[in-house]
C-alpha positions in Angstrom: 167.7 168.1 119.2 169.9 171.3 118.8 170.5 173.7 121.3 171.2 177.4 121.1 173.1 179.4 123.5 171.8 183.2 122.9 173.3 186.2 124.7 171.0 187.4 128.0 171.7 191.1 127.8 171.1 191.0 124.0 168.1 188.9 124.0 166.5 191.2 127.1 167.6 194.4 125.4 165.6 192.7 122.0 162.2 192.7 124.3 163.1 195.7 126.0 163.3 194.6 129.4 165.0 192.4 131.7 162.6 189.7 132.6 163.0 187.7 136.5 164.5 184.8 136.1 161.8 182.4 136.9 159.5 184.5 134.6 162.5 184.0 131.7 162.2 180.1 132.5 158.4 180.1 132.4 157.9 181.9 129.6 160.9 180.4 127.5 159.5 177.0 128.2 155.8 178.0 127.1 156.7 179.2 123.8 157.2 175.4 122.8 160.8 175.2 123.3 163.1 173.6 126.0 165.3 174.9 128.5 168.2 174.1 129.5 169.8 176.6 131.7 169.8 180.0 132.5 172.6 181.9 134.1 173.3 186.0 134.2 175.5 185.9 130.5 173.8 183.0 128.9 170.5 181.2 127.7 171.0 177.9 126.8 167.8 176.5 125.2 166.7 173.4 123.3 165.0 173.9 119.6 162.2 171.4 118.5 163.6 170.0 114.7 160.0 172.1 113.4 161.6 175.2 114.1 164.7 176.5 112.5 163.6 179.6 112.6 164.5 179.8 116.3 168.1 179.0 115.6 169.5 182.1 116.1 169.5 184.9 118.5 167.3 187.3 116.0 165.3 184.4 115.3 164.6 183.3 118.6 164.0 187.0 119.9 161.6 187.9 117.3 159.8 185.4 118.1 159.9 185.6 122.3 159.1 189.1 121.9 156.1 188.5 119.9 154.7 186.0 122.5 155.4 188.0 125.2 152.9 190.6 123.3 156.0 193.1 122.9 156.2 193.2 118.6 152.6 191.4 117.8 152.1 190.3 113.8 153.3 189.8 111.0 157.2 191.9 110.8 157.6 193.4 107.8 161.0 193.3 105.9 161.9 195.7 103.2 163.9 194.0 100.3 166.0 196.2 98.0 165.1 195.6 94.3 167.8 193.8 92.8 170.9 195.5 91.3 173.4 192.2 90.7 172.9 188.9 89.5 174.3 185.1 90.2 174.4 182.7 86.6 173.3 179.2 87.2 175.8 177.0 85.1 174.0 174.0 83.6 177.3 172.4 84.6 176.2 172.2 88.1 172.7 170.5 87.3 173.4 167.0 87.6 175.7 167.9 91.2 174.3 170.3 92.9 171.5 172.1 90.5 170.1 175.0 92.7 171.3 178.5 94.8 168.8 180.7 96.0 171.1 183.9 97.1 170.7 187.2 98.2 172.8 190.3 99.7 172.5 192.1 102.9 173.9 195.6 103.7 174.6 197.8 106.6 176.3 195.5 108.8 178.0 196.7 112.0 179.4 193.7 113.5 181.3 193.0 116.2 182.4 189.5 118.1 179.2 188.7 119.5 177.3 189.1 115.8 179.9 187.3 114.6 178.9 184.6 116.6 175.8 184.9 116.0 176.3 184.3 112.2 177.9 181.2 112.6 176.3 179.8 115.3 172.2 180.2 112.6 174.8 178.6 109.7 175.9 176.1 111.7 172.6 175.1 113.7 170.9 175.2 109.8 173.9 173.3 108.5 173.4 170.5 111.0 169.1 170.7 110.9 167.5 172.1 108.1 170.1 171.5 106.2 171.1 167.7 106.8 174.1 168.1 107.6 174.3 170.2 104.4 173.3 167.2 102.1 169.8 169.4 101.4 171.1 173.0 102.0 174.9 174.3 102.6 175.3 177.8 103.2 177.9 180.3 102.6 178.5 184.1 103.9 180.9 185.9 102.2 182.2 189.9 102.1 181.0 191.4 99.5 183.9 194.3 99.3 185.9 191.4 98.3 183.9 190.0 95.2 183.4 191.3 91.6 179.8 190.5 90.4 177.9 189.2 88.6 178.6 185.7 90.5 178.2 182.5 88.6 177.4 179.2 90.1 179.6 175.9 87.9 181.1 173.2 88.0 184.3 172.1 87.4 186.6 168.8 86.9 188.2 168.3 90.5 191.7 168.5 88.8 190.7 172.2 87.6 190.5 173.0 90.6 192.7 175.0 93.3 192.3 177.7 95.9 193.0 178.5 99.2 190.4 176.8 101.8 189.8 178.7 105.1 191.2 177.3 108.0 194.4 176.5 105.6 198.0 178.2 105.1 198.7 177.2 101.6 195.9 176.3 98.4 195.4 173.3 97.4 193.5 171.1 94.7 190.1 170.1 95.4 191.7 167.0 95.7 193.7 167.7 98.5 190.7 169.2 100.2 188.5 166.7 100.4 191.3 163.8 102.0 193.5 165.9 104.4 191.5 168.9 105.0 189.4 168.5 108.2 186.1 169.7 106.9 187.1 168.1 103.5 187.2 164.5 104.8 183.5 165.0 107.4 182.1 165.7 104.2 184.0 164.0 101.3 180.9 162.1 101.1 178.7 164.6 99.6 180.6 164.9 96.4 181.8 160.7 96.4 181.2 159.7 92.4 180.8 163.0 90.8 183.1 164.0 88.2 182.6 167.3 88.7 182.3 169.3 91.9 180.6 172.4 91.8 182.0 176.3 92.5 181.3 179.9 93.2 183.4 182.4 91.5 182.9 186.1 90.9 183.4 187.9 87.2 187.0 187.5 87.9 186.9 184.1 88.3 188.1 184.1 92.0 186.3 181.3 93.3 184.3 181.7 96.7 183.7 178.5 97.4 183.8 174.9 97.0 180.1 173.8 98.5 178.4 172.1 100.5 182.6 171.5 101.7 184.2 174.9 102.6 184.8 178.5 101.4 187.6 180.3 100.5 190.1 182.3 102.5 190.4 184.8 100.5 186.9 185.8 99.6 184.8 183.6 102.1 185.7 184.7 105.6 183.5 187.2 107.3 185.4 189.9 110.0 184.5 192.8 111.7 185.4 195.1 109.2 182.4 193.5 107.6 179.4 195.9 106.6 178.0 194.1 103.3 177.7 190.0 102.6 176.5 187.8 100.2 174.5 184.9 101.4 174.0 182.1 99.3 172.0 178.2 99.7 172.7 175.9 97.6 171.1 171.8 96.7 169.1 170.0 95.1 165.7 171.6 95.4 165.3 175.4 95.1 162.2 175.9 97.6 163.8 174.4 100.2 167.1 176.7 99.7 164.8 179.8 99.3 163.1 179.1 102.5 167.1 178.8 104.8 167.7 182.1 102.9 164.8 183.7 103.9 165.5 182.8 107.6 169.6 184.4 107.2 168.1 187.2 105.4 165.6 188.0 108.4 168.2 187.3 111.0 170.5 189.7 109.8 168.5 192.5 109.1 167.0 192.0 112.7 170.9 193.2 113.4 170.6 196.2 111.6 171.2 194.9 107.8 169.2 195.4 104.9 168.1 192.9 102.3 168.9 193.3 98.8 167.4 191.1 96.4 169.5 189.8 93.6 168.4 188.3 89.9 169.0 184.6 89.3 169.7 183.6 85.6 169.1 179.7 85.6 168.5 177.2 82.6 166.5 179.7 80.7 164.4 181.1 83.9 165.2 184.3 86.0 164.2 184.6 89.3 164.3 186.8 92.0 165.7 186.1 95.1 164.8 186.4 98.3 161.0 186.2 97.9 159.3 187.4 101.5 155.9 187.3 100.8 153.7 185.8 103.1 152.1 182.3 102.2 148.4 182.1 103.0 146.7 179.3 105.0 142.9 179.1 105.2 141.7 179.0 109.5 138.6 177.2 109.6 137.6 178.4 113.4 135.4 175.9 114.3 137.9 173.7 113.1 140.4 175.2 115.8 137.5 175.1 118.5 137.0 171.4 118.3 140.9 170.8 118.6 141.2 173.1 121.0 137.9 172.2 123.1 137.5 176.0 123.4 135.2 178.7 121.7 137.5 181.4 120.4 135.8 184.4 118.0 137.6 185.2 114.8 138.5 188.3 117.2 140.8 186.3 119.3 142.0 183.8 117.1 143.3 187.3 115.2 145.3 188.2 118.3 146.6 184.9 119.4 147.9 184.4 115.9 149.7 187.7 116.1 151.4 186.3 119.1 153.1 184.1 117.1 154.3 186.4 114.6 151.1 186.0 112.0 149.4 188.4 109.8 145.7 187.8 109.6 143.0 188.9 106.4 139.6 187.6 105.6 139.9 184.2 107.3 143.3 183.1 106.2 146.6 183.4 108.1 149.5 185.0 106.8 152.3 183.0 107.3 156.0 184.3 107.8 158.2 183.5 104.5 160.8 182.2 107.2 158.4 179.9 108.6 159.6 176.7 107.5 157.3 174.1 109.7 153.4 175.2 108.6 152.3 172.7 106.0 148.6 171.7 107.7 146.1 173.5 109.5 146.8 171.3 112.4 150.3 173.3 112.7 148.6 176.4 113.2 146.2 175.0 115.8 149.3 174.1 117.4 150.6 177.5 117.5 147.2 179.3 118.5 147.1 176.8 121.6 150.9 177.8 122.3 149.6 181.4 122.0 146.6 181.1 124.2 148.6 179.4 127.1 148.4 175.5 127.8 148.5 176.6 131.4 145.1 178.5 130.7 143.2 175.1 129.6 140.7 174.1 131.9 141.1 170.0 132.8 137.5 168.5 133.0 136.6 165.5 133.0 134.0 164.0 129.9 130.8 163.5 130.5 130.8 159.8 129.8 131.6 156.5 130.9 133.9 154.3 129.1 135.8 150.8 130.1 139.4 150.9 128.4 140.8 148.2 126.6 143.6 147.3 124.6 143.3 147.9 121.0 142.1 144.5 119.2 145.1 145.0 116.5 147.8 145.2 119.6 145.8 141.9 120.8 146.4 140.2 117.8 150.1 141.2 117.2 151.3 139.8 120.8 149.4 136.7 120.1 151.2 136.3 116.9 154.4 137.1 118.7 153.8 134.4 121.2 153.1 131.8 118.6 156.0 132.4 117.0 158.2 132.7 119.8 156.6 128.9 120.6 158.1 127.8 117.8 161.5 128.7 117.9 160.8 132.0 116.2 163.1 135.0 117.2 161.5 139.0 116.7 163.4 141.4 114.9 162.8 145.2 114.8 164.4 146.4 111.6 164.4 150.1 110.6 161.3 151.4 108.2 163.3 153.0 105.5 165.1 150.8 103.1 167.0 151.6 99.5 166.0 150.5 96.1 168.5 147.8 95.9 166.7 146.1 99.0 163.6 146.1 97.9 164.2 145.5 93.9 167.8 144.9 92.6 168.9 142.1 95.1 165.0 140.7 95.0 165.0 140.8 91.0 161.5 142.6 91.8 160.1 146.0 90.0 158.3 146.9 93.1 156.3 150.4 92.9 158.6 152.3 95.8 157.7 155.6 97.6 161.0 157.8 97.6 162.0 160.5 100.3 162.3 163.7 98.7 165.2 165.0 101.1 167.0 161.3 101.9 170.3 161.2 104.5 172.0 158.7 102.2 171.5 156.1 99.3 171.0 153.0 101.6 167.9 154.5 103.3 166.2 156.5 100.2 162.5 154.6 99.9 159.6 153.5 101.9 159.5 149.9 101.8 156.6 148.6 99.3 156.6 144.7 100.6 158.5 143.1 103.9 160.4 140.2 102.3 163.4 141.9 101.7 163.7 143.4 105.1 163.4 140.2 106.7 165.9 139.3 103.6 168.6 141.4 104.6 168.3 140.3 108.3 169.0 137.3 107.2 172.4 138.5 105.3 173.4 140.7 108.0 173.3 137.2 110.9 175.7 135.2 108.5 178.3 134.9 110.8 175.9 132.9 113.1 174.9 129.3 113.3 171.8 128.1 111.5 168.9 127.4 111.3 167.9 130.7 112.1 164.2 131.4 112.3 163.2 135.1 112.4 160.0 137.2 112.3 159.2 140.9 112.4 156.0 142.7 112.0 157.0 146.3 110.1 154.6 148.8 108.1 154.5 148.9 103.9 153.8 151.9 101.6 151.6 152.5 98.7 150.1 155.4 96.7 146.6 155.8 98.1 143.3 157.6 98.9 144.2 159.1 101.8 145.0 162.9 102.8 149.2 162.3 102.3 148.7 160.0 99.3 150.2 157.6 100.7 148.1 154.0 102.5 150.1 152.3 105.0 149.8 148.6 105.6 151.2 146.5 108.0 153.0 143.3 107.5 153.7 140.0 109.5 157.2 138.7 107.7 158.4 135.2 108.6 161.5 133.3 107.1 163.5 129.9 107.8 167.2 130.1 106.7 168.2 126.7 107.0 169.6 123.9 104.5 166.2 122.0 105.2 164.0 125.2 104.3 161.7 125.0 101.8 158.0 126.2 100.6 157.0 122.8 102.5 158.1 124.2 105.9 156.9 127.8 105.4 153.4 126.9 104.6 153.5 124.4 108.0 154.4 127.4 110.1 151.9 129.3 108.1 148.9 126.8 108.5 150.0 126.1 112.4 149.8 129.8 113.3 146.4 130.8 111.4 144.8 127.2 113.1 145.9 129.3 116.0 144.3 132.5 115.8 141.6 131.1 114.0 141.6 132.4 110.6 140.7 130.6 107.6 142.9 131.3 104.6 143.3 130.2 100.8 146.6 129.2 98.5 146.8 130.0 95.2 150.1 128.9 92.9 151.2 132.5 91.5 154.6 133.0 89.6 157.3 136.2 91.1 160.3 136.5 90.4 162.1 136.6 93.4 160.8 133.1 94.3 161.4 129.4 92.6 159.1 128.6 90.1 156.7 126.1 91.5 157.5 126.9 95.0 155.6 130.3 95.8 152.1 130.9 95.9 149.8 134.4 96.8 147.8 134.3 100.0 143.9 134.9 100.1 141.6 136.2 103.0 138.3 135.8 101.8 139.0 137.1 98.1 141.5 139.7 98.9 145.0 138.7 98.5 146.8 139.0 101.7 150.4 138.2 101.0 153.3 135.9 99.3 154.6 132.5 100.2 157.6 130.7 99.2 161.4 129.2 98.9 163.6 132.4 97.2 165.5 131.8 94.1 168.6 130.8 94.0 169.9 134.0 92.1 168.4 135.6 95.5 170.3 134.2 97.8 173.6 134.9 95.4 173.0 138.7 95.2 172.5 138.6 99.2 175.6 136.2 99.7 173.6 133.9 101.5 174.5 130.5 101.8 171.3 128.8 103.1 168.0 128.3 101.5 165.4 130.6 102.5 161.4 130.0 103.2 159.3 132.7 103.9 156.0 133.9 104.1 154.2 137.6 104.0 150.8 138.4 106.1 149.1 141.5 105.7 147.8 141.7 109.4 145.0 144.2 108.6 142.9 141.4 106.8 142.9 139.1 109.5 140.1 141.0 111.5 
């Protein structure tokens, strides 16, 4: 998890007094962060990944001061209306399609605000940002720019400028394989023909996102009263929300926010939008998580702790407030509010024998079955790509996709187990076969449940051998439900990523339960394996 170092004497003179030190530690660690140190200059504490808002020194003292009861509620920020505009180039929309932007004015800043600017873009680069795959930010001088802005993109050939932290310009080319930050994130613009820019009416260009900005126009100094501040990637809510928590940061410095006009593939918007999202507070809702019997009263004042606004049973929630997307979240806060040092223990008024969970039960058993038979357990990771679960398979499985994916290989929720097991199987070439693995991992599916989404988990068992065929799968497959006692039914079914003839479904009763079979030979081509491959799928769930 990220850690922020904030400035003592600023953070004390933020809250208005200069708390003892093993007060600072208490309190710092009850507001549902980590500490982890403390000396006369410096704060150093951790940040829980649900709250970029805290990564920064306005940001984290706006919200201390609050839960110390020193600035309750909702704050209020005043946004200019807006006097420039940034153009949205279709060019960019197949790259990088969205910018939310803004400008902030009044800036006195010296070293330590200057390091307080880079330290929130750099913590929100690395967090909220993925590593600026989902957001990348850039703070320029406005002095230095001649609006209106337009955000396009370019063939990389086009283009040349002067990146900061560089004595001569260079082509977008040269950037992105010798310059340091151009080669840690080459990657984010790997296969696009054209990379996208910032440049002002003049055409100087700003920047060259999500890699660097210009040294000329993109380098922020004391001199500094008046920036523009601009998030761009692929989906525009999530870029609005990062602005909204740079905007709030620096006009806890002293700036003031000035909204701007986005022009964007026929739309116009109007950025940054601060207006308080509502979120409905059921209280007896909060009473039974919270085992406590709080009046709307007090639920009013411990959500003002935490920096909430509070009308006619809903919550107002802070437009920088990135991490409140159920009810639950605001329990969370309202307990953090009321003190988890002020909850009684007590002991429940019944009497229960523990035991382990008849599911667990099950799954070691299996596991030991297995392992009698030669069978070694794998723990793969969840998230897979489309290629695993359909290209290489020759499948059209129905796949869940992450909105906000880290990289291609590991973009989807897997839909069926085989090709996890599948791509073990690939990855232990190099060793000497047979191999027989297993691995129990969960599947996804659209659903009636409150995400949408049913989870289901699988038992997945494969023989990679030059003797493995359906004949030896179903043997391991009979064996182990003879052992556990469960009656099951084949049926001969046709898929495509199995030999015709040699697969069949898997019935429980009358529900169907899973696959069986020996994997086509065009299979084991597109996974450049060499040995047949036998394997069966078990939806654990329907054996209870």
């Amino acid at each position: 998890m990220p850690t922020i170092t904030l400035n003592r004497k600023v953070l004390e003179k933020a809250i208005g007094k200069a708390l003892p030190e093993e007060e600072l530690k208490e309190r710092i660690s009850m507001l549902g962060t980590d500490l982890e140190s403390v000396t006369k200059d410096e704060i150093v504490v951790e940040i829980f990944p649900n709250r970029p808002d805290l990564l920064s020194d306005p940001g984290f003292a706006r919200a201390f001061k609050s839960f110390l009861g020193v600035e309750t509620g909702l704050k209020q920020y005043k946004v200019e209306k807006p006097k420039h505009k940034m153009v949205i180039d279709p060019s960019v929309k197949d790259v990088r399609p969205w910018s939310a932007c803004a400008i902030v004015t009044g800036l006195k800043l010296d070293d330590e605000k200057i390091r307080e600017i880079i330290q929130i873009q750099e913590k929100l680069h690395v967090t909220f940002g993925r590593n600026r795959k989902k957001v990348a930010i850039g703070i320029y001088p406005l002095e230095k720019i001649t609006m209106p802005i337009t955000f396009k993109a370019l063939p990389p050939q086009q283009i040349s400028f002067r990146p900061l932290e560089s004595t001569k310009e260079m082509t977008a080319k040269e950037i992105l394989e010798t310059h340091p930050t151009g080669k840690e994130y080459a990657h984010l613009l790997a296969g696009k023909t054209r990379y996208p820019l910032f440049v002002d009416a003049k055409d100087k260009i700003l920047s060259l996102p999500p890699i660097i900005n210009s040294y000329d126009v993109g380098k922020v100094t004391e001199k500094t009263t008046t920036v523009f501040i601009e998030c761009s990637g692929s989906a525009y809510d999530a870029q609005a929300k990062c602005l909204n928590m740079i905007v709030c940061a620096l006009a806890d410095m002293g700036g003031q926010i000035h909204a701007m006009d986005i022009e964007a593939y026929g739309k116009k918007l109007v950025s940054p939008d601060l207006t308080p999202s509502e979120q409905l507070i059921d209280i007896a809702y909060v009473n039974k998580i919270l085992g406590l019997d709080l009046k709307e009263k007090d639920v009013k004042e411990l959500l003002a702790r935490m920096g909430y606004g509070y009308e006619k049973g809903k919550a107002l929630v802070p437009a920088y407030r990135a991490d409140i997307l159920h009810p639950l979240d605001l329990v969370e806060d309202i307990a953090i509010a009321y003190g988890f040092e002020n909850f009684t223990e007590e002991l429940p008024q019944v009497a229960t024998i523990g035991e382990e969970h008849k599911e667990n039960v099950l799954k070691r058993n299996v596991g030991e079955i297995l392992a009698g038979l030669g069978f070694l357990e794998c723990a793969p990771t969840i998230l897979t790509s489309k290629e695993t679960q359909n290209t290489k398979m020759l499948a059209k499985e129905s796949l869940i996709e992450l909105s906000n994916s880290v990289n291609q290989e590991y973009d989807v929720l897997p839909a069926w187990g085989i090709p996890t097991l599948v791509e073990l199987f690939q990855r232990n070439r190099q060793y000497e076969y047979p191999q027989f693995l297993f691995t129990m991992l969960p599947t996804f599916a659209k659903g009636q449940t409150e995400t949408g989404i049913a989870e289901t988990q699988k038992l997945v068992v494969g023989v990679a051998d030059e003797k493995a065929d359906y004949t030896k799968a179903r043997q391991v497959l009979d064996y182990l439900m003879r052992m556990v006692g469960k009656e099951i039914t084949i049926e001969k079914t046709e898929h495509p990523s199995f030999i015709p003839g040699r697969v069949a479904k898997i019935l429980v009763g009358k529900k169907e339960a899973g696959l069986i079979g020996e994997l086509h030979p065009q299979v084991l081509e597109n996974w450049q394996l060499i040995m047949p491959v036998a394997v069966f799928e078990l939806d654990i769930n329907l054996l209870f």
